[in-house]
N, C-alpha and C positions, 0 to 999 in steps of 0.2 A: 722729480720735478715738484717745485713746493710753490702749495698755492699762497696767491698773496692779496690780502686782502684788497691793495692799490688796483689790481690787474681786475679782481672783479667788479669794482667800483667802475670800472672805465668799462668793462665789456657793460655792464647797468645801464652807464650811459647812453651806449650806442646802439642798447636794443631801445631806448625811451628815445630818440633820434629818430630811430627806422621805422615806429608806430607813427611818427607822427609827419613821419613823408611819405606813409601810407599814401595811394590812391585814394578819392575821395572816396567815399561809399556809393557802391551802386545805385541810379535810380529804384523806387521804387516798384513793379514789374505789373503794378495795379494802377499808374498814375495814369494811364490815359481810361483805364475802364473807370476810377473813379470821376475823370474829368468830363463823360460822357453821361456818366450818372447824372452829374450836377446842372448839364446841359438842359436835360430832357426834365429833371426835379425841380431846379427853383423856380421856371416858370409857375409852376404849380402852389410853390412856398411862399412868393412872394410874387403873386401879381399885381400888374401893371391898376395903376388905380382907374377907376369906370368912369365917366363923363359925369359932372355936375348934374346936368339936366340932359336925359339921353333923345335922340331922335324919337317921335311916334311913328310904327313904321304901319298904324292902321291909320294916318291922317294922308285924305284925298288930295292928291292938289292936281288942280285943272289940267286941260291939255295945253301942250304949250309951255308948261312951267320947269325951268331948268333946275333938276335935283343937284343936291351937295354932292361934294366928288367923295369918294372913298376915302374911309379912316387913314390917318397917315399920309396924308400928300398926292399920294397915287393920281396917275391921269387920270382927270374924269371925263369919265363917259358922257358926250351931249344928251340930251333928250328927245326923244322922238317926236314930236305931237303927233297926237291920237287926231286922226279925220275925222272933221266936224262936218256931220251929215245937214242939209239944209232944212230951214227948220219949216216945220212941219204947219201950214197955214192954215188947211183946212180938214175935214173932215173925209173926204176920197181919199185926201193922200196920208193923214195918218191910218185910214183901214189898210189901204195898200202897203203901208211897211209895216204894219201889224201882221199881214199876212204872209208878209215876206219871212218874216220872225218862226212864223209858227211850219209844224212839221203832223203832218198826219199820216199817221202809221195803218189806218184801217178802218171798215165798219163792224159795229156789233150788234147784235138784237139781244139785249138785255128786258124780258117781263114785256115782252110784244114792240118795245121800242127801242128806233135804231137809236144808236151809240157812235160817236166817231171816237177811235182813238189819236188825241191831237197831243204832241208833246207826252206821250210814255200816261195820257190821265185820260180818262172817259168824259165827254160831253153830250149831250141832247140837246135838243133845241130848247130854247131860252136860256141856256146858259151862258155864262161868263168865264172868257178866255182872258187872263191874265201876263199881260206881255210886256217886258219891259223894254223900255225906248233905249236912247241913247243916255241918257244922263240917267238918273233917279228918276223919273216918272215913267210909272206903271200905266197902260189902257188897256182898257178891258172893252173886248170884242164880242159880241152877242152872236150866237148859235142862232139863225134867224127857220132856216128849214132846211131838211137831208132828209135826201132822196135816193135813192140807190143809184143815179150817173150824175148830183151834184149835191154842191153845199152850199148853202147862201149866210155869208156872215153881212153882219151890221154893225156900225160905229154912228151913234147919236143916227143922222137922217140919211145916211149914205149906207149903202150895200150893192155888195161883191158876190157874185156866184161864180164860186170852182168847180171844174168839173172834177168827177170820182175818176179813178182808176179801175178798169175792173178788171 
């Protein structure tokens, strides 16, 4: 059998035929672990740009006052208003909720005199207890006398005697 050069020309051909109705090429066997990569990475490559002017998230606003809803459309949450305690007219009744505020943990005899422990601090008599109200204002309540079965505090002309625990 004599080869001919016709004969290999045609077989040439139809191996250049049979590459090219090949199957396509296999997916890649890394395409979804690289697609997962890029999930979790561009965020980080390419964020989302920040707000012009962004919230103060240390600005007070009243009770009552309906906050912006969540980034992005999200329900928002109504606001709660905070109970407005009635305001305080006179002197009895801000000592009374000044005392209501405070907490005393104990007595101590500190250098021959007694001591209460009010609020986690040490006071003696003539001291000043600092309590805050409702909003921003502080009152300060005077340590008036402590006795081993009571305490008498004072606000300006008004005073309260508690009794001790013993």
């Amino acid at each position: 059998m004599k080869k001919s050069p016709a004969a290999f020309l045609v077989l040439l051909a139809l191996a250049g035929l049979l590459s090219g109705l090949q199957a396509a090429p296999a997916p890649d066997r890394f395409d979804r672990t690289k697609a997962h990569i890029d999930a979790l990475l561009n965020p980080r490559l390419k964020p989302e740009a920040l707000p012009t002017k962004p919230a103060n998230p240390f600005l007070y606003s009243g009770p009552g006052v309906a906050l912006a809803g969540p980034p992005g459309g999200g329900p928002v949450i109504p606001a709660i208003p905070e109970p407005t305690a009635n305001t305080l007219a006179d002197d009895d009744q801000i000592l009374a909720f000044c005392l209501s505020r405070i907490r005393i943990g104990g007595q101590v005899q500190r250098g021959g005199r007694a001591h209460l422990l009010i609020n986690s601090n040490t006071y003696k008599e003539t001291d000043l207890i600092p309590v805050r109200g409702n909003t921003d204002v502080v009152y300060y309540v005077r340590v008036v006398r402590i006795s081993p079965s009571e305490v008498v505090f004072g606000y300006n002309d008004a005073v309260l005697s508690l009794p001790l625990k013993t």
